[in-house]
C-alpha positions as CSV (number, residue, x, y, z in Angstrom):
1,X,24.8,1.4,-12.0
2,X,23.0,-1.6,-13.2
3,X,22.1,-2.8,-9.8
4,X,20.4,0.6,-8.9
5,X,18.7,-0.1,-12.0
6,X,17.0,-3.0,-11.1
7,X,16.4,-2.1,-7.6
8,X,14.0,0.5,-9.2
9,X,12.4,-2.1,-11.8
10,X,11.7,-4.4,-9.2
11,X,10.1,-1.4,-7.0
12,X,8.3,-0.6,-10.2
13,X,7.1,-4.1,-10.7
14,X,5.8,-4.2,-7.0
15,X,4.2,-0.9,-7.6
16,X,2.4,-2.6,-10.6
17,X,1.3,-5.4,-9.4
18,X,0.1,-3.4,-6.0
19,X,-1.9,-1.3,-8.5
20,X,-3.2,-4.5,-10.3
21,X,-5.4,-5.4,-7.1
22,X,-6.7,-1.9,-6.3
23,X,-10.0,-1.1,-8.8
24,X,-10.3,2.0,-10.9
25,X,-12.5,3.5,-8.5
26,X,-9.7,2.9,-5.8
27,X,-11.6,0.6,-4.0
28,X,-9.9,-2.9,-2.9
29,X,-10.2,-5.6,-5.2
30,X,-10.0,-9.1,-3.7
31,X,-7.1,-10.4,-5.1
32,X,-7.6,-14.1,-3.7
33,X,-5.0,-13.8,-1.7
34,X,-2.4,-12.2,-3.6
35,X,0.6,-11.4,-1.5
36,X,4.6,-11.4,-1.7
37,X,4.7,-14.8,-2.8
38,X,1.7,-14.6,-5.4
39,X,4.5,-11.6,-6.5
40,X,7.4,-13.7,-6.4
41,X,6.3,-16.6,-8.6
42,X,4.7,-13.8,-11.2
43,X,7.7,-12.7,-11.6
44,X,9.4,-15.9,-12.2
45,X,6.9,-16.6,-14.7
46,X,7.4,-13.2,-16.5
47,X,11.3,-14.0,-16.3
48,X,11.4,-17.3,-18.1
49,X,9.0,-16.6,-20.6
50,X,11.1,-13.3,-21.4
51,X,14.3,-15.6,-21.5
52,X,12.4,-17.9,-23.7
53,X,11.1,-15.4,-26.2
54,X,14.7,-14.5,-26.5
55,X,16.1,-17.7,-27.1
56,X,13.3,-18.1,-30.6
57,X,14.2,-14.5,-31.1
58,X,18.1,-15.8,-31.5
59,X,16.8,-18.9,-33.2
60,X,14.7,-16.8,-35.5
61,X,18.0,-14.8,-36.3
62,X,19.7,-17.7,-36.9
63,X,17.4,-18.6,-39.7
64,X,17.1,-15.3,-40.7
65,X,13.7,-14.6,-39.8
66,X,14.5,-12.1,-37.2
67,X,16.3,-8.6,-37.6
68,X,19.6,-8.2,-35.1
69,X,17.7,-5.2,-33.4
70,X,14.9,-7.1,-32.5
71,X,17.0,-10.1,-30.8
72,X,19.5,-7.5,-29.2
73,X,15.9,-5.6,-27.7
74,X,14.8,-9.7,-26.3
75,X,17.6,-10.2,-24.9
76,X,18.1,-7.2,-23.1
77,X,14.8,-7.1,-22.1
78,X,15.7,-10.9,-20.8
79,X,18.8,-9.8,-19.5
80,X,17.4,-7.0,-17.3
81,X,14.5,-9.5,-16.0
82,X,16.6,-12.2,-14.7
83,X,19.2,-8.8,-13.0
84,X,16.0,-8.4,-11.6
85,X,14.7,-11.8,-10.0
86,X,18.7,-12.3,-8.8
87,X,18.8,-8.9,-7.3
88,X,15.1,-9.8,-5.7
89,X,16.6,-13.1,-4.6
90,X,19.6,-11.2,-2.8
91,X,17.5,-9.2,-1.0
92,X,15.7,-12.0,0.5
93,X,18.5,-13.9,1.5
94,X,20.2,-11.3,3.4
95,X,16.9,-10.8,5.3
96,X,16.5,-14.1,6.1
97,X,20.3,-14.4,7.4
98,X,19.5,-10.7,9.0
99,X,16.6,-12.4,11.0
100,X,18.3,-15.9,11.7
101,X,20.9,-13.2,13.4
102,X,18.2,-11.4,15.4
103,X,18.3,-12.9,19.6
104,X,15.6,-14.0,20.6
């Protein structure tokens, strides 16, 4: 079940960021070249500042500046974004072995 789940947040994240470069009047925006790599590295960036934010959130428990729920919710929310990049990462391997398998 978890891995259908992130299959759909990583569609969803796509979706976004596809939505991100189109303007409100639906016209193209010019996203300097914004394309599945632009994507990729977003989303690393979004991954390990979620994974940091949950590691002061745990920190701030520690101390006890934080409440439990609010460390359980970061890392979660971390836990689901790195499911995410690893399923993402899966996929792309097993093209790239699917195409280095393809005759030429």
């Amino acid at each position: 079940m978890a891995g259908d789940l992130t299959g759909v947040q990583a569609y969803q994240a796509a979706i976004r960021s596809a939505q991100n470069a189109v303007g409100n009047g639906g016209e193209k925006v010019d996203a300097g070249g914004f394309g599945f790599g632009d994507m990729v590295a977003e989303a690393i960036s979004q991954t390990s500042s979620s994974l940091g934010h949950a590691e002061q959130m745990t920190a701030a428990s520690a101390t006890g500046d934080a409440e439990l729920i609010d460390v359980a919710t970061a890392v979660s929310a971390a836990e689901i974004s790195l499911e995410t990049m690893v399923a993402v990462r899966d996929e792309v391997v097993r093209a790239y072995q699917e195409i280095l398998r393809m005759p030429i």
